[in-house]
Structures are given as structure tokens and as C-alpha cells.
C-alpha positions in Angstrom: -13.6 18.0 -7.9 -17.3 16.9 -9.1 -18.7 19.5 -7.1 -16.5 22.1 -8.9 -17.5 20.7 -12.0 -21.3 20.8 -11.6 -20.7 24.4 -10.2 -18.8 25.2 -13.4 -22.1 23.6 -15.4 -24.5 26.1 -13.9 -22.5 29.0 -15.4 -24.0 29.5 -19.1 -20.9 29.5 -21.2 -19.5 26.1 -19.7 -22.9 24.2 -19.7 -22.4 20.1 -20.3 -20.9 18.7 -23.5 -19.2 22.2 -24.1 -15.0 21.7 -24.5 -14.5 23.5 -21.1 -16.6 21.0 -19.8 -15.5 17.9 -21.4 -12.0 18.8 -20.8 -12.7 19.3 -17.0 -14.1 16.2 -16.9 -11.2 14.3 -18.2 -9.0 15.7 -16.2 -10.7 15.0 -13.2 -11.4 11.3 -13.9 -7.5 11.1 -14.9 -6.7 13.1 -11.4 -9.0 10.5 -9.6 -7.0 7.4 -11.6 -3.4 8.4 -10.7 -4.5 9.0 -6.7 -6.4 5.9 -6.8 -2.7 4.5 -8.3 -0.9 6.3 -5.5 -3.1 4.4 -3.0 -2.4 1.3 -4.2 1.0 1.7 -4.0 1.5 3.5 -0.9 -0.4 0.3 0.5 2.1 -1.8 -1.3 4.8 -0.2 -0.4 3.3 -0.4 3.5 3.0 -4.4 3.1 6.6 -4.8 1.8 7.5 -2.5 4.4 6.2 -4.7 7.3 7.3 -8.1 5.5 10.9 -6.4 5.4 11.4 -5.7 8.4 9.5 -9.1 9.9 12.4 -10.8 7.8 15.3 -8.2 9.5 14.3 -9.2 12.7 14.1 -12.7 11.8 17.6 -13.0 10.6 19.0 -11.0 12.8 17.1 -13.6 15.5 18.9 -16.5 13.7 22.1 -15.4 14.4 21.6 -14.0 17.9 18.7 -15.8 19.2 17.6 -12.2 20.8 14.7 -10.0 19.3 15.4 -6.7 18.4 13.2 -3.6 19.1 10.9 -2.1 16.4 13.7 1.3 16.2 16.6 -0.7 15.6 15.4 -2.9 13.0 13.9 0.3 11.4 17.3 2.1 12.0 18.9 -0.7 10.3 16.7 -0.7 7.5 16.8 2.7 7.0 20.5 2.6 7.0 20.6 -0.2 4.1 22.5 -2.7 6.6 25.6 0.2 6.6 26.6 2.1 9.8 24.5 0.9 12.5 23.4 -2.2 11.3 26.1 -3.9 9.8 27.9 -2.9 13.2 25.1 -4.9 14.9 25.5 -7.6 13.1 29.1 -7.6 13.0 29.1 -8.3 16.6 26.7 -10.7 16.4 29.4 -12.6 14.4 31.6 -12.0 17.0 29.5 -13.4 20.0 28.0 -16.5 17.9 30.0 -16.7 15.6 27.9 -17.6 12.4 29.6 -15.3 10.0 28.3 -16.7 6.2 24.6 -16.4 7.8 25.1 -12.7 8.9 26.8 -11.9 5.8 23.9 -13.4 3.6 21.2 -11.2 5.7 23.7 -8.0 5.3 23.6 -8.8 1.7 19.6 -9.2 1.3 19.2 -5.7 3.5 21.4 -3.9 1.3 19.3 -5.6 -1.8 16.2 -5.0 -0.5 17.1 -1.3 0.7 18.2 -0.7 -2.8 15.3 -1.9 -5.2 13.5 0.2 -2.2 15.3 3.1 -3.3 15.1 2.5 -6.7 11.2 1.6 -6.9 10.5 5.3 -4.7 13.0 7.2 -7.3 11.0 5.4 -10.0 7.9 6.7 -8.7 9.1 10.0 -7.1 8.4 9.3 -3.8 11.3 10.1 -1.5 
């Protein structure tokens, strides 16, 4: 975009400091702010992301005292604890039987999966 600007410059009628110019300029420094924004949260979003589902697997470990594979705790985030998930922990309940445990980490999923949602719709990314 600063290449296109000082391109622009060279032609006579939109030399620097003329409105064309100026409001070129602000635009592209406003343009480089909200991607510079995006990055930031796009990295954000990438460390909740990996903290979330550390803490899926980790639950789901203190019920079961079995690890779960990178796709299923992604499937079960992804889900928002329904379907899938819930069944998976469901019958984690059933073979160890520590039901308020399982039903507190179903809870926080289905938390966490909706400020998720609500954070990308606040932000437009879906």
C-alpha cells in the first residue's frame, strides 16, 4: 500500500500534501491498524484455543484417567460439549462413576464454547 501511494505521488495532480494524497495516506495507516488488530487477535484467539483444549483433555483425564486424541477433544470442542462429547463423557460417568466432576467440565465446555462464539460473532469471524 506505500508503494501505491508513492506511485500515486509521481503523478502531477496527486503530488504530497494534496487531499487525494492525505486521504490515501490515512486510510492506509488506518488499514495497517485494524490488520495489525486482527493479528493480535487471531494470536489470542490461537492461545485460548490451545489452553482450551489443554484443559478438555485434562478433565476429561480426571474422570477417566485415559488421554484423549488431539480430534476428539477438538470434536468435542467444536461441538460445545453436545452430541459427541457429552456422550463421551456420559460414559465416562458410567465406567467411573464421578458424575458432579463430569458434569462441572460439560458445564465449563459449554461456557467456554459459548463466550467463544460470542467473542468471533463480536468480531465477525466465523
Amino acid at each position: 500500500m506505500d508503494c501505491a501511494n508513492a506511485a500515486n505521488r509521481r503523478l502531477s495532480r496527486y503530488r504530497e500534501g494534496t487531499p487525494v494524497d492525505r486521504t490515501r495516506t490515512l486510510v492506509t495507516i488506518m488499514l495497517q491498524k485494524k490488520l495489525e488488530e486482527l493479528t493480535d487477535f487471531q494470536e489470542l484467539r490461537q492461545r485460548m484455543m490451545v489452553e482450551y483444549k489443554k484443559t478438555v483433555g485434562c478433565r476429561y483425564f480426571t474422570v477417566t484417567r485415559e488421554y484423549l486424541e488431539e480430534e476428539v477433544i477438538e470434536k468435542i470442542i467444536s461441538s460445545g460439549a453436545r452430541t459427541g462429547g457429552e456422550e463421551l463423557l456420559q460414559r465416562a460417568v458410567q465406567e467411573h462413576g464421578r458424575e458432579g466432576k463430569v458434569l462441572e467440565t460439560v458445564l465449563e465446555i459449554q461456557d467456554r464454547h459459548g463466550a467463544v462464539k460470542e467473542i468471533e460473532g463480536k468480531y465477525g469471524i466465523l
